[in-house]
C-alpha positions as CSV (number, residue, x, y, z in Angstrom):
1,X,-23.0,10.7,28.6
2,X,-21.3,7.6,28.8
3,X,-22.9,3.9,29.7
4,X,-20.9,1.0,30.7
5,X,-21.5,-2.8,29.7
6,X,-20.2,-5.4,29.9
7,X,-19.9,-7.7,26.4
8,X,-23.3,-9.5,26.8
9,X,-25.2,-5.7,26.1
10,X,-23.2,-4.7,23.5
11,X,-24.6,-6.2,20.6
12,X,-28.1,-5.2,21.5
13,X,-26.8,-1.4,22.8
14,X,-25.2,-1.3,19.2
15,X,-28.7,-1.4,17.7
16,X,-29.9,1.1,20.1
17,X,-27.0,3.6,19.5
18,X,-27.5,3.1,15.0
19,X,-30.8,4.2,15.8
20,X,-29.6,7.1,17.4
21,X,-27.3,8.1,15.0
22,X,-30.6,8.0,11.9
23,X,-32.2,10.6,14.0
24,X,-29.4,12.3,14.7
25,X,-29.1,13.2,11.7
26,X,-32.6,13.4,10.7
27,X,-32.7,16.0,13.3
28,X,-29.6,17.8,11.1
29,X,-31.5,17.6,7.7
30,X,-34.6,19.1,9.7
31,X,-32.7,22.2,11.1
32,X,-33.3,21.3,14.3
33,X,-30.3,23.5,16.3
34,X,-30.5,21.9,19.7
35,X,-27.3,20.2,20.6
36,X,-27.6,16.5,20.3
37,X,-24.7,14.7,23.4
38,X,-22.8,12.6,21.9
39,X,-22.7,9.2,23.6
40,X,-20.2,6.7,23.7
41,X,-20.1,3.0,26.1
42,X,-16.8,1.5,27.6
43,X,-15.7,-1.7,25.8
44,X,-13.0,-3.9,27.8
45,X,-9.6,-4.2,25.9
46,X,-8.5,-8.0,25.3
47,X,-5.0,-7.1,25.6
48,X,-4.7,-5.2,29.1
49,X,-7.9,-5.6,30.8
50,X,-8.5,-2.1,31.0
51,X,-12.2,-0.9,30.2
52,X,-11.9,2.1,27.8
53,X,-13.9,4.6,26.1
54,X,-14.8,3.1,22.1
55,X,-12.8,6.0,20.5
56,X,-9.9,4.4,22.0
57,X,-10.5,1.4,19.6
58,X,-10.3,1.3,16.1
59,X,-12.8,0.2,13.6
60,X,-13.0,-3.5,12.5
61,X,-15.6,-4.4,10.1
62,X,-15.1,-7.8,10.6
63,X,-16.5,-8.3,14.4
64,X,-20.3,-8.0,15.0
65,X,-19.2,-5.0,17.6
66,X,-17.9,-3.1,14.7
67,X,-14.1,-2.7,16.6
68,X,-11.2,-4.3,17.5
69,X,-10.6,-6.6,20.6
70,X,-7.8,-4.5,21.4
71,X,-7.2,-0.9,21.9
72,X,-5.2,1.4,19.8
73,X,-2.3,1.5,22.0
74,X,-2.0,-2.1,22.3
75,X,-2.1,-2.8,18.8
76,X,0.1,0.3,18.6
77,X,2.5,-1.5,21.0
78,X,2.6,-5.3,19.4
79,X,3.0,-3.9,16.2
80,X,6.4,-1.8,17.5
81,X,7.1,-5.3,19.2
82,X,6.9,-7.2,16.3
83,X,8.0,-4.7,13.4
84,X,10.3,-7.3,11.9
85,X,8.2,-10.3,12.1
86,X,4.8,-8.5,10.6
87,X,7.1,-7.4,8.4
88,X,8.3,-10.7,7.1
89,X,4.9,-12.1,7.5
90,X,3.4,-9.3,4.8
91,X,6.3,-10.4,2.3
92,X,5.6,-14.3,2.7
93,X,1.4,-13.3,1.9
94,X,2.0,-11.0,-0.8
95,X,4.9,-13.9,-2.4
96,X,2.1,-16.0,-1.8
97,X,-0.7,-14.0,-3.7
98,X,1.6,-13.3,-7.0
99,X,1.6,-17.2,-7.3
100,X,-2.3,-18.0,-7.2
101,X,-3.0,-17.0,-10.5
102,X,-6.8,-17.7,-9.6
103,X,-6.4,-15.1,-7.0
104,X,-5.0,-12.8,-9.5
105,X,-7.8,-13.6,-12.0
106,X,-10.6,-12.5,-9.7
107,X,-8.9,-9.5,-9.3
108,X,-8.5,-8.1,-12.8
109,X,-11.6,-9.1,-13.7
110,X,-13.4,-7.3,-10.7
111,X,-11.2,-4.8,-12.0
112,X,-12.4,-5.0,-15.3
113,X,-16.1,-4.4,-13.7
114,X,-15.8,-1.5,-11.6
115,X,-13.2,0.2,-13.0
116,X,-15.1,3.5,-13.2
117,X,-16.3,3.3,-9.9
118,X,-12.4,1.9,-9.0
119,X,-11.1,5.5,-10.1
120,X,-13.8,7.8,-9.3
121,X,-13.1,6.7,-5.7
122,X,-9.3,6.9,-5.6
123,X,-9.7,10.5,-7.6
124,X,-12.0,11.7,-4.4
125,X,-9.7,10.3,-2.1
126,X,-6.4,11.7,-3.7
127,X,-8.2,15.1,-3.7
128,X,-9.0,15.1,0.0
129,X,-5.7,14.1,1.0
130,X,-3.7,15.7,-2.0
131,X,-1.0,16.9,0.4
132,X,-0.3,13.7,2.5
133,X,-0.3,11.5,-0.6
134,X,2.3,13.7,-2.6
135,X,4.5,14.2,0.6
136,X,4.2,10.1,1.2
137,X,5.5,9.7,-2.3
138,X,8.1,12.3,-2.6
139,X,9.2,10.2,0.4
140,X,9.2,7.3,-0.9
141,X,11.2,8.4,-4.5
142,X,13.9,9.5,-2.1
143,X,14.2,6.3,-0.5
144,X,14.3,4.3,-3.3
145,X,16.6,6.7,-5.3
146,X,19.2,6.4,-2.5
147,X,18.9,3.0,-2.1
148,X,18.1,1.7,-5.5
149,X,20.8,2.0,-8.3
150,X,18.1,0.7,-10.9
151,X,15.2,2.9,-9.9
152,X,17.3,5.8,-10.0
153,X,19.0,4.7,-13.8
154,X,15.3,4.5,-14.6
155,X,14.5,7.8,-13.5
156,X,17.5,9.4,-15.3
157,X,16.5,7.5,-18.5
158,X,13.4,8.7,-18.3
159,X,14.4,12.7,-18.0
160,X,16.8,12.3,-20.5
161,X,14.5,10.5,-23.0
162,X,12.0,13.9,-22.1
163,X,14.9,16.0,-22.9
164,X,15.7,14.9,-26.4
165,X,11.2,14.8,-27.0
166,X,10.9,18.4,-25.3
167,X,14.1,20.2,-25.5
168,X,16.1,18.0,-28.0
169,X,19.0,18.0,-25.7
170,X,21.8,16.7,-27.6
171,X,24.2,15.0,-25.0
172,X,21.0,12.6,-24.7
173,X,20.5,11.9,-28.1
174,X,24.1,10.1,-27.6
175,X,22.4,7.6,-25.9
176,X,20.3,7.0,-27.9
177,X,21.8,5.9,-31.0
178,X,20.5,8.7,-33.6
179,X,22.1,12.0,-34.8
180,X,18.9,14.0,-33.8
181,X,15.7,14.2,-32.1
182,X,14.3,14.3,-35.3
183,X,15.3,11.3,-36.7
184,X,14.7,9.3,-33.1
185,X,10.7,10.5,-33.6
186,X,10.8,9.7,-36.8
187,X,12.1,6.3,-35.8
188,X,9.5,5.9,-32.9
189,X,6.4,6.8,-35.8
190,X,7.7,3.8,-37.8
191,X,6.5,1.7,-34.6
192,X,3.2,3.0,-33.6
193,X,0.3,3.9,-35.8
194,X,-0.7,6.4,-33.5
195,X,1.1,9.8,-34.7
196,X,0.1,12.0,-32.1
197,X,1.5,9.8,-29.7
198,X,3.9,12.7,-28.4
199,X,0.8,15.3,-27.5
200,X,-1.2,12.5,-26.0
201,X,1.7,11.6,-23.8
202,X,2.8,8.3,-24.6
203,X,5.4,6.5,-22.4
204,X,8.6,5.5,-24.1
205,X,9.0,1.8,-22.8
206,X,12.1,-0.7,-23.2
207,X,11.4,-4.4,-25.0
208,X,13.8,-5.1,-23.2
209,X,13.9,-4.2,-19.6
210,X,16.2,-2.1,-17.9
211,X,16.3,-4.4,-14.6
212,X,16.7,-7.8,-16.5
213,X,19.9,-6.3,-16.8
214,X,20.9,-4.8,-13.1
215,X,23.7,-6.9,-12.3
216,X,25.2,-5.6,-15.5
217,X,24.9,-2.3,-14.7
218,X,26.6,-2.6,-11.6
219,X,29.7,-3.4,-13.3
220,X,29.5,-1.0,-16.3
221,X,27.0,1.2,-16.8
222,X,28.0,3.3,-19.3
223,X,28.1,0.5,-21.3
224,X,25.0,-1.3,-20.5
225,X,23.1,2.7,-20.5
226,X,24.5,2.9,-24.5
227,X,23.1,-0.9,-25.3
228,X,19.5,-1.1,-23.6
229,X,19.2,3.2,-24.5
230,X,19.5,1.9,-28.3
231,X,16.4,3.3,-30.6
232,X,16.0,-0.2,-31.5
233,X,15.0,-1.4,-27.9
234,X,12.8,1.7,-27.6
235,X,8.6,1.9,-28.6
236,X,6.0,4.6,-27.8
237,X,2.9,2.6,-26.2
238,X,0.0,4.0,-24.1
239,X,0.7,5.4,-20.4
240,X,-2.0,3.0,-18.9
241,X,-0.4,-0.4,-21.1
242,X,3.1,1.0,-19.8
243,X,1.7,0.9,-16.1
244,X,0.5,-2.1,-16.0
245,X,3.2,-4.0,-17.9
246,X,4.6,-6.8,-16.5
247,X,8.2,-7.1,-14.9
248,X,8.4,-10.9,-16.6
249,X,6.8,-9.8,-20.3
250,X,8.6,-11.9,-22.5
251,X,6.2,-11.9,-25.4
252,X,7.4,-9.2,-27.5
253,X,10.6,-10.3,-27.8
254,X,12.5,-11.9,-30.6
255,X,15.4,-14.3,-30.9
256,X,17.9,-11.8,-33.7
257,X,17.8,-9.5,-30.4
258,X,18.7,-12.4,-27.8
259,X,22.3,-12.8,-29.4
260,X,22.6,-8.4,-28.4
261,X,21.2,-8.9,-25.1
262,X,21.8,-12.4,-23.7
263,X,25.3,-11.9,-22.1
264,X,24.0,-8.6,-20.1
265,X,21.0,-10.6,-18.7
266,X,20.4,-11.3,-15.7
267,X,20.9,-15.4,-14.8
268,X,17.5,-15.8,-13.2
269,X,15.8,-13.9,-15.9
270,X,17.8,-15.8,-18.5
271,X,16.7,-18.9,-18.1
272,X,13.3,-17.3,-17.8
273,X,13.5,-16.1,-21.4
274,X,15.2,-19.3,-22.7
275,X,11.9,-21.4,-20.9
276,X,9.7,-19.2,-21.7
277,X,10.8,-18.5,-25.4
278,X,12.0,-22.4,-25.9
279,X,15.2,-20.9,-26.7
């Protein structure tokens, strides 16, 4: 059944029409087994006049009407249109929001808050759409990995570090500076007072990290992989601290390293360090 109005009715036909839905599904919870129509009103697109059915428009909690101006295939169309400059406009907000540290503040802390209710949600949500989440990220790896020189280093360093824990693969161990995987967990243990950190899956993480030093790596890799792979710029820490880490940590680090590291830096990051450290 479908009723047509004009933009005046709307608001007061949306009242009518939440109603409807309650007792709908009152009437569900009550077993009633009559079929219930469903009804929907024409809303007039702002973009090509057209008056439409609503499921033609998406949802917009931001407008009293509950949907967009537009309709779906208008937005679809401006957003083909405009690819490049919605594109650069995202990257200018989001350059923008990693500078308003009071922006950032309200968000860990909200964070902080409602971080059980944070990851119940995103666990229910991963569950219901397990398949188009893992296929969207397998997509994304691929990407990156052939397009990315660093991410895909990372990913190898990663493996091979697993190797040497797991299967104590010995062309890895060259990498890492020790004559066995023995001696490189015995090495790790000297810098965590956790000891089960291997069964409770602890991330191996760089002091130093391995894209402060991509230009580097362009040039010679093998080099750079046997310098920043070194034992001594290796620590176990927790999964969750690893994730959240910061690409521009600087505390941890100390000035007898600096003399190693400071001709494989990066410039920018560089003069980071040396502002950062007052070195």
């Amino acid at each position: 059944m479908l009723f047509e109005l004009n933009s005046g009715e709307q608001v007061a036909f949306i009242f009518i029409f939440k109603i409807y839905l309650i007792l709908r599904c009152l009437a569900r919870k009550l077993f009633v087994r009559d079929k219930i129509s469903v009804i929907y009103f024409m809303k007039q697109c702002s973009k090509c006049g057209i008056q439409k059915n609503e499921k033609k428009f998406d949802q917009c909690k931001n407008v009293k009407s509950g949907l967009y101006p537009s309709c779906k295939e208008c937005r679809k169309k401006y957003r083909t249109e405009n690819k490049e400059f919605l594109k650069q406009k995202n990257k200018d907000y989001y350059d923008g929001v990693k500078q308003d540290n009071d922006f950032l503040n309200k968000r860990k802390m909200y964070y902080k808050k409602n971080k059980d209710a944070i990851m119940e949600r995103s666990k229910i949500n991963y569950n219901k759409n397990r398949n188009l989440y893992n296929k969207k990220r397998n997509l994304r790896i691929k990407f990156r990995l052939e397009n990315e020189p660093e991410f895909k280093l990372i990913k190898t360093i990663r493996r091979m570090i697993n190797r040497v824990l797991t299967t104590k693969n010995q062309k890895s161990i060259y990498y890492l500076g020790v004559k066995s995987a023995e001696e490189f967990i015995d090495l790790m243990n000297q810098k965590t007072s956790n000891k089960n950190w291997i069964k409770e899956g602890y991330h191996i993480d760089h002091i130093w990290q391995v894209h402060w030093f991509s230009e580097a790596l362009k040039e010679n890799a093998e080099k750079i992989c046997l310098i920043i792979n070194h034992h001594s710029n290796l620590r176990p820490i927790q999964a969750e601290e690893n994730l959240i880490r910061s690409k521009q940590d600087f505390s941890i680090l100390k000035y007898e390293d600096f003399a190693k590291y400071r001709d494989y830096l990066n410039i920018s990051i560089l003069e980071e360090i040396k502002l950062y450290k007052n070195w």
